[in-house]
C-alpha positions in Angstrom: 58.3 -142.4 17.5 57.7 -139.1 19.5 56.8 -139.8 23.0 57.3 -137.8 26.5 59.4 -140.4 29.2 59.7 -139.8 33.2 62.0 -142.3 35.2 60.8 -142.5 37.8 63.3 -144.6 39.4 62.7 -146.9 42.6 59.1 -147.2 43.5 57.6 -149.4 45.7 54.4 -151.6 45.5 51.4 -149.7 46.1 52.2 -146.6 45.4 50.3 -144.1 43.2 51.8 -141.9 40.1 49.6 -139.6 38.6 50.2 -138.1 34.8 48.6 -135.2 33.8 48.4 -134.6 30.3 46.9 -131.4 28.4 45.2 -133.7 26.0 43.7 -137.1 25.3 46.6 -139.4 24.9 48.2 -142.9 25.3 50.3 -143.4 29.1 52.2 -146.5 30.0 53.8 -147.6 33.4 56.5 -149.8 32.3 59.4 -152.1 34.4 62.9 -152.0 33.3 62.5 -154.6 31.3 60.0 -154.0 29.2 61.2 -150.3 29.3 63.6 -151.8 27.0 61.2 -154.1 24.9 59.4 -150.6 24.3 62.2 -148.4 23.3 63.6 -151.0 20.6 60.0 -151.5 19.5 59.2 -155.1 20.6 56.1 -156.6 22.6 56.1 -155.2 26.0 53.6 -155.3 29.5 52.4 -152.3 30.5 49.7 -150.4 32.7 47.6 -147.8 31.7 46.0 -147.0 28.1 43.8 -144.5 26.9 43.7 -141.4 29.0 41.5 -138.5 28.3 42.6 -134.4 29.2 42.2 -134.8 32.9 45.0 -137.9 33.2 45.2 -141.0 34.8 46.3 -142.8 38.4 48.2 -145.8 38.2 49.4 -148.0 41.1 52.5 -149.6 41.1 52.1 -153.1 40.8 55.5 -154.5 42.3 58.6 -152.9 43.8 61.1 -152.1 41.2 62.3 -149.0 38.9 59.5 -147.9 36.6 58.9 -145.2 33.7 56.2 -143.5 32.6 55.9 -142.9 28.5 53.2 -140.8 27.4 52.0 -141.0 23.6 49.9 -138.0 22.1 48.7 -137.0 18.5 51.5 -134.3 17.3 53.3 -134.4 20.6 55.3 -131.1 20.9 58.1 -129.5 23.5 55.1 -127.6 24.4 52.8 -130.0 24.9 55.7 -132.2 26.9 56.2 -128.6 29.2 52.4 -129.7 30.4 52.7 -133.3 31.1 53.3 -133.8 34.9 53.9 -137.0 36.6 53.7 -137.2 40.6 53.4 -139.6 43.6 50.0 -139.5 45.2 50.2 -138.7 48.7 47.8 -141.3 50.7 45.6 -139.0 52.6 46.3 -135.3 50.9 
């Protein structure tokens, strides 16, 4: 399974990501935990879902270390180059 991954390490509940993909695609925000569920293919929780060219901004629902795996038809080194994942600053 091709896919683009960000750790994005500690985070804090509350806080906004934002991933900006260059087409419509599939993003999860996923815990440790089911992190691991995902990469060996088993049932995992997860925010997010369909996204469409502009992106998607998800909140994080609890503090904790979190990843970010985005899922796109023939996902290519080129198209990863264009997916960018960033904090939200409140008030920018």
């Amino acid at each position: 399974m091709n896919y683009f991954h960000e750790d994005l390490g500690e985070k804090n509940q509350g806080e906004t990501i934002e991933v900006s993909v260059p087409t419509a695609g599939f993003v999860r925000l996923l815990d440790q935990d089911n992190y691991r569920l995902f990469r060996i293919r088993k049932h995992h929780q997860y925010n997010g879902g369909p996204v469409k060219e502009t992106g998607i901004q998800l909140r994080i629902p609890a503090r904790g270390h979190w990843h970010v795996i985005v899922e796109m038809p023939g996902l290519t080194p080129d198209a990863c180059e264009q997916i960018e994942v960033f904090t939200v600053t409140e008030g920018a």
